[in-house]
C-alpha positions as CSV (number, residue, x, y, z in Angstrom):
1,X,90.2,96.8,94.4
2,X,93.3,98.3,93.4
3,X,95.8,100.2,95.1
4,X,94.5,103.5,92.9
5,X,91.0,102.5,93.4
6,X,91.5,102.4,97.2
7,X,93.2,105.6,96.8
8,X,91.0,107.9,95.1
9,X,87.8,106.1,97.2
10,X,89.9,107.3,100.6
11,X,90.8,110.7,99.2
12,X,86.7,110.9,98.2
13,X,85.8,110.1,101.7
14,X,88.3,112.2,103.3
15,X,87.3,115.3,101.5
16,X,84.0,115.0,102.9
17,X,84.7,113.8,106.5
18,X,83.7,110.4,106.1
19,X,86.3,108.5,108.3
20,X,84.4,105.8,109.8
21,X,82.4,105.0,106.1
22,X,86.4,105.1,104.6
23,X,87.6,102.8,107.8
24,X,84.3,100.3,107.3
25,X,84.7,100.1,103.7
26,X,88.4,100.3,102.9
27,X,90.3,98.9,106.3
28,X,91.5,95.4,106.9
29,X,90.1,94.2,110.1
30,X,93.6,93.2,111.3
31,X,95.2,97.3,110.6
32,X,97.1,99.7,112.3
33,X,97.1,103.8,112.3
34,X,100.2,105.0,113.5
35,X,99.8,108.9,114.8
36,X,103.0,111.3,115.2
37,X,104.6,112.0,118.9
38,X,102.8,115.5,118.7
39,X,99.5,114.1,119.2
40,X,97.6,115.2,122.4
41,X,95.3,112.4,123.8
42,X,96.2,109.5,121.3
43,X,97.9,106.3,121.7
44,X,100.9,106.0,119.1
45,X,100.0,103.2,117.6
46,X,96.4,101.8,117.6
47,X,95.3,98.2,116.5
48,X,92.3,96.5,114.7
49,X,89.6,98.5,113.2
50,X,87.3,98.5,115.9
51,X,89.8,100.7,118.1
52,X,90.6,102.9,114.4
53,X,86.9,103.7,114.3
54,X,86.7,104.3,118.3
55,X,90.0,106.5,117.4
56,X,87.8,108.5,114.7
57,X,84.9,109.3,117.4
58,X,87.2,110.5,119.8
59,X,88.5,113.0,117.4
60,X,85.2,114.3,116.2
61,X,83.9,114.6,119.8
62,X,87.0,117.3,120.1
63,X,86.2,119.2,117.5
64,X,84.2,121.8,117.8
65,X,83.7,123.6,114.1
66,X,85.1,121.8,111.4
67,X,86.2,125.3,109.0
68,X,87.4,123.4,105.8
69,X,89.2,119.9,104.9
70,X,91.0,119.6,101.5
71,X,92.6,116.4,100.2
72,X,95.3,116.6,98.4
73,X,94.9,114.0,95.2
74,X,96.9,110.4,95.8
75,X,100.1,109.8,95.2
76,X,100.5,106.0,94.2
77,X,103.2,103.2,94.2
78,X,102.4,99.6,93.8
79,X,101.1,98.7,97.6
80,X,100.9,102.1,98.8
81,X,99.7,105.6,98.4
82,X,100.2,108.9,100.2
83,X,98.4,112.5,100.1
84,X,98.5,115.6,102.3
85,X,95.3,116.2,104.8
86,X,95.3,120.0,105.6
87,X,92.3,120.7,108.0
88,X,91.5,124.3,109.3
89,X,89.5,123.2,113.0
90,X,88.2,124.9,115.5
91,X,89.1,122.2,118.7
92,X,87.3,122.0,122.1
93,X,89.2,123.6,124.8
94,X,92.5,124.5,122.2
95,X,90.8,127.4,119.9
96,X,90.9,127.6,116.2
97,X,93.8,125.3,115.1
98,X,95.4,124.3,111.7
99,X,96.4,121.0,110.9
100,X,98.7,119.7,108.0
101,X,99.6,116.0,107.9
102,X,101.0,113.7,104.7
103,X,99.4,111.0,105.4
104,X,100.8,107.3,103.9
105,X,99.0,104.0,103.4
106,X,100.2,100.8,103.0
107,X,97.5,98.6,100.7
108,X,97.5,94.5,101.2
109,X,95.2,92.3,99.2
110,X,92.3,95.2,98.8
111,X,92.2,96.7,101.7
112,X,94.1,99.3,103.9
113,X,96.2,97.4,106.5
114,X,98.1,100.5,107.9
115,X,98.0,104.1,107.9
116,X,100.4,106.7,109.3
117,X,100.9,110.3,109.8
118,X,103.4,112.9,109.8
119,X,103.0,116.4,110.6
C-alpha cells in the first residue's frame, strides 16, 4: 500500500474507533508509538505491536463514555502522514475530558513503523 492508502485506511478506522483492527492491519510488527510527557498512566515510548495493541486496551478500559471522535483528513509527504485526533471522552475517575492531539506517522515499506503524538 501506499503512503496515502495507509493514510486514508488509518483516518477510516480512527473515525470509528477501530485502533486495534488499524494497528493489526496497518502496523509493522517491529513499530513504535511515542505518547507526549502529559500522559497519565503511559510509558513514553512503547515497542512492537503486541505492547501498541495492549496500549489501545488499556485506554479503552479508562474510558468511560466515548462522546464523539472526528479525524481530521491526512496530510501526506512521501513516507509520512499526519492528521489531528480531537476526542470529546468522558474518562474513569477524571470526568468529562477533551482531548486534541496531531498525530504523525512515519510509513516504511507498507506499513506503519511509528506513530507519535502531540497535544
Amino acid at each position: 500500500m501506499t503512503t496515502q492508502q495507509i493514510a486514508d485506511k488509518l483516518v477510516q478506522y480512527c473515525r470509528t474507533g477501530e485502533w486495534a483492527k488499524a494497528q493489526q492491519e496497518l502496523y509493522a510488527e517491529n513499530c513504535s508509538s511515542i505518547e507526549p510527557e502529559a500522559s497519565p498512566g503511559f510509558e513514553k515510548v512503547t515497542k512492537g505491536l503486541p505492547a501498541i495493541v495492549e496500549k489501545g486496551k488499556k485506554f479503552d478500559a479508562m474510558v468511560e463514555t466515548m462522546h464523539s471522535i472526528k479525524v481530521s483528513d491526512p496530510i501526506v509527504a512521501d513516507n509520512s502522514f499526519a492528521c489531528v485526533l480531537d476526542m470529546d471522552a468522558t474518562m474513569k475517575g477524571m470526568g468529562r475530558t477533551p482531548m486534541k492531539e496531531l498525530c504523525v506517522y512515519q510509513v516504511k515499506d507498507g506499513k506503519v513503523v511509528e506513530e507519535q503524538f502531540y497535544m
